[in-house]
N, C-alpha and C positions, 0 to 999 in steps of 0.2 A: 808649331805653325810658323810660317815665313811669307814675307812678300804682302803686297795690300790686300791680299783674300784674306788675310788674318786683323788686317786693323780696322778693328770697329770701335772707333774712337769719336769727340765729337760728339756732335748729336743722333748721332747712329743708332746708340742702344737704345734712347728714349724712342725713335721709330719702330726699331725690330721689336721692345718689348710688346707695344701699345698695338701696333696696324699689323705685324708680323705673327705677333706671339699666338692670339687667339686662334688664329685661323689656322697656320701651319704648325705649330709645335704644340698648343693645350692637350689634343687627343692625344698625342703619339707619349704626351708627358705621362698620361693616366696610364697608359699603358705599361709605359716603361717603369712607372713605381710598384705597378701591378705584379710588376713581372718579376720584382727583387724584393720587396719590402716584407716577403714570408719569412718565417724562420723568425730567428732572433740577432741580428747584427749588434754588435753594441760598438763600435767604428767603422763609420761610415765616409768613405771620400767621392767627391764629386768632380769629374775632370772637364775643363773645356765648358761649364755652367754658366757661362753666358749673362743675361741679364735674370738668373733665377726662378726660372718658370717651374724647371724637374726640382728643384732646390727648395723648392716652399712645397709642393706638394712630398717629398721626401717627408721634410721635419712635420707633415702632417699625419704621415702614415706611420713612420716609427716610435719607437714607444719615447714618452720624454726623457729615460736617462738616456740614452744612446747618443753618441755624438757623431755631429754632422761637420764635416769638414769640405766647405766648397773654394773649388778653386778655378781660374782662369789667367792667361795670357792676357788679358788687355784688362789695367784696369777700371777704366769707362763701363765697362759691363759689368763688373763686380761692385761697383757703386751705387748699380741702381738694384744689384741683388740685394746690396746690404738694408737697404730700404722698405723690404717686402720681409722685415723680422724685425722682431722686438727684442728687448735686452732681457736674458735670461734664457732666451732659447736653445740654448746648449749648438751652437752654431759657431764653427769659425771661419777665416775667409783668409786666401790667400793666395798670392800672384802667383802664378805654378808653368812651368815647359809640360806638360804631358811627357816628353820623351827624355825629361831629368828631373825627377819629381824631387823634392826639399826635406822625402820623410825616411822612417828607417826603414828596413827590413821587416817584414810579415808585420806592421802596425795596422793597419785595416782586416776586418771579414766582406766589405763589401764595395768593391770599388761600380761608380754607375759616369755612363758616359752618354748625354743627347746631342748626335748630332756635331760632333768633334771629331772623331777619327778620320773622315774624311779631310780634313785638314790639316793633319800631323803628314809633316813630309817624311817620315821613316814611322811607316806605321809598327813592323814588326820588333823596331827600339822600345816604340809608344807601349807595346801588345807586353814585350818584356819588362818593362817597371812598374805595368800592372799587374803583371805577378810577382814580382819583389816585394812591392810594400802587403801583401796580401798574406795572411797566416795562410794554413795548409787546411783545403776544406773552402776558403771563401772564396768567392761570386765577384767574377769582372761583367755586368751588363752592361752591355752599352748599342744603340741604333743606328741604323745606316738609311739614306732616302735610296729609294731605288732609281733607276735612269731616266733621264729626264723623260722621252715617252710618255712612263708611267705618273712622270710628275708634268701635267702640261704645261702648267701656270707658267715653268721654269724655259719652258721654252720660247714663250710670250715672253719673259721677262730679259731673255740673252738676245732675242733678236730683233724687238723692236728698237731699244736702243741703241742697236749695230746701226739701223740705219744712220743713224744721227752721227755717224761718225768713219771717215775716209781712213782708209786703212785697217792694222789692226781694230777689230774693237773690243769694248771692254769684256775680258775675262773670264770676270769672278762668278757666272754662275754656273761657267764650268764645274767649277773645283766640286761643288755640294753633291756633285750627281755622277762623278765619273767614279764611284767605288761602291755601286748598287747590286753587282753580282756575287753572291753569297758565296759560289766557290772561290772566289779570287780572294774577300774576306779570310775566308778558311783558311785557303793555304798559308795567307799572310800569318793566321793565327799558330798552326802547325808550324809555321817555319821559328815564331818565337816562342814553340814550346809547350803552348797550349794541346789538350792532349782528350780531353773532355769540353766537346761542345756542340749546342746547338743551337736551328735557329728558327724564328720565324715569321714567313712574314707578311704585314697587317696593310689591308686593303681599305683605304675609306673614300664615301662622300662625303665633302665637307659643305657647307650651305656659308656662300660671301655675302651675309648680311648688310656691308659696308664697301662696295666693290671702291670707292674714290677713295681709303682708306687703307685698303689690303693695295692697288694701284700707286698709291704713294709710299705705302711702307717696302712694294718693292723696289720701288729706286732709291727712296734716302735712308733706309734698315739696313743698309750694309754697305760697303765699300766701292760700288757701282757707283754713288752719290762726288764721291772723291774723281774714281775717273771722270766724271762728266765736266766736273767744275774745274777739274786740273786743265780742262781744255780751253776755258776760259769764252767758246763760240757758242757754245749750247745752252739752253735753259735748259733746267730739269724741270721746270714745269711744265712747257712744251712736250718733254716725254713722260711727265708722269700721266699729261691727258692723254699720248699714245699709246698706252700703257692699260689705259683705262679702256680707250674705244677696242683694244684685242680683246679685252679677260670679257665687254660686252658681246661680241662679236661670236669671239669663243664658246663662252659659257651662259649667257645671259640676250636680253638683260632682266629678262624677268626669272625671279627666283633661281637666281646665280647660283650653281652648284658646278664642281669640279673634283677627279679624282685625286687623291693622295696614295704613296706608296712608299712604306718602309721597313725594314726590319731588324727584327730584336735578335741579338746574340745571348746568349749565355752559357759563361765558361765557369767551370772550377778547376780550383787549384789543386792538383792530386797531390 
């Protein structure tokens, strides 16, 4: 990852896990553990794991000797993963490039990715060192959100805050949504080599029990919070009630529900 779509630092992750986590990532987590955690892995690595959400459900579903290795680019996020496990858990942690990973050759059976790959700016480098560290026979899962369309919230969340701001504006939530078409994936994945793969992909309602809450975790849960303040003219608070009167607007405000859209890869290593 490169550039401020990648740093979530700060108080960032205490946002995304708390206001962010529940809403946009809990389901797609069940899924995605759902989707790997058969068979018998006994090395497991975690790329791009964030503040821990797929990583605590992981070391819940795998059996307790199997080891769980999570790792992330910012360490702000893996601080507050470390926090959501106890000592003994056969868990380790460790600052990791996705597209230069720190381990050896075929050391994993089961490499798992939420919501990362979209942020590796040489994805088919990325696509290649998860089959390096991978024996022969293991499992790269990992998820993608689909286009913004299909994910509304995300476009409430890219253009209200444009107002607020002359000229460019902020970015970042570009980045999460522009690699939702599963052929483009694919090829990426055929071009590094991958040979066996499929995918599929999960459609949900989600109910915003907490719409002033999901509203805040989308401006200050990620690096939009930094553009805003870097400007030094804007309240973020000012746009996080902006923020707030869409997703009512939108979706709400009674019994706030909104769709999600993402999906699951899964390759093995022939």
């Amino acid at each position: 990852m490169a550039g401020s779509a990648a740093e979530f630092v700060g108080n960032i992750p205490k946002h995304y896990d708390a206001e962010l986590g529940p809403i946009l990532f809990a389901d797609f987590a069940d899924r995605l553990t759902g989707a790997c955690c058969d068979g018998a892995p006994t090395r497991v690595i975690e790329l791009a794991a964030g503040t821990g959400i797929v990583s605590r459900k992981l070391r819940d579903q795998l059996p307790a000797e199997t080891s769980l290795q999570v790792t992330d680019l910012n360490p702000p996020m893996l601080d507050v993963a470390r926090g959501k496990f106890a000592d003994g858990e056969n868990v380790g942690f460790a600052v990791a490039n996705a597209m230069e990973l720190p381990f050896d050759d075929a050391e994993f059976d089961l490499v798992v990715c939420q919501f990362g790959v979209m942020f590796f700016p040489d994805k088919p480098a990325a696509f290649r060192e998860a089959a390096r560290v991978l024996k022969p026979g293991g499992r790269f899962v990992f998820n993608v959100f689909s286009a913004m369309q299909e994910n509304p919230y995300s476009q409430i969340a890219y253009a209200v805050p444009a107002q607020f701001f002359t000229g460019e504006p902020p970015g970042f939530y570009k980045v999460p949504f522009h690699y939702g078409n599963p052929e483009k994936v694919r090829a990426d994945l055929s071009a590094a080599g991958w040979r066996e793969v499929s995918h599929d992909t999960i459609r949900l309602k989600k109910n915003i029990a907490n719409p002033e809450g999901f509203a805040r975790g989308l401006v200050y849960g990620n690096p939009l919070i930094d553009e805003i303040t870097n400007r030094g003219d804007i309240d973020p608070e000012t746009v996080t009630k902006a923020v707030l009167r869409a997703l009512n607007v939108t979706f709400g405000p009674a019994d706030m529900t909104m769709p999600l859209e993402a999906t699951i890869f899964t390759c093995v290593k022939t």
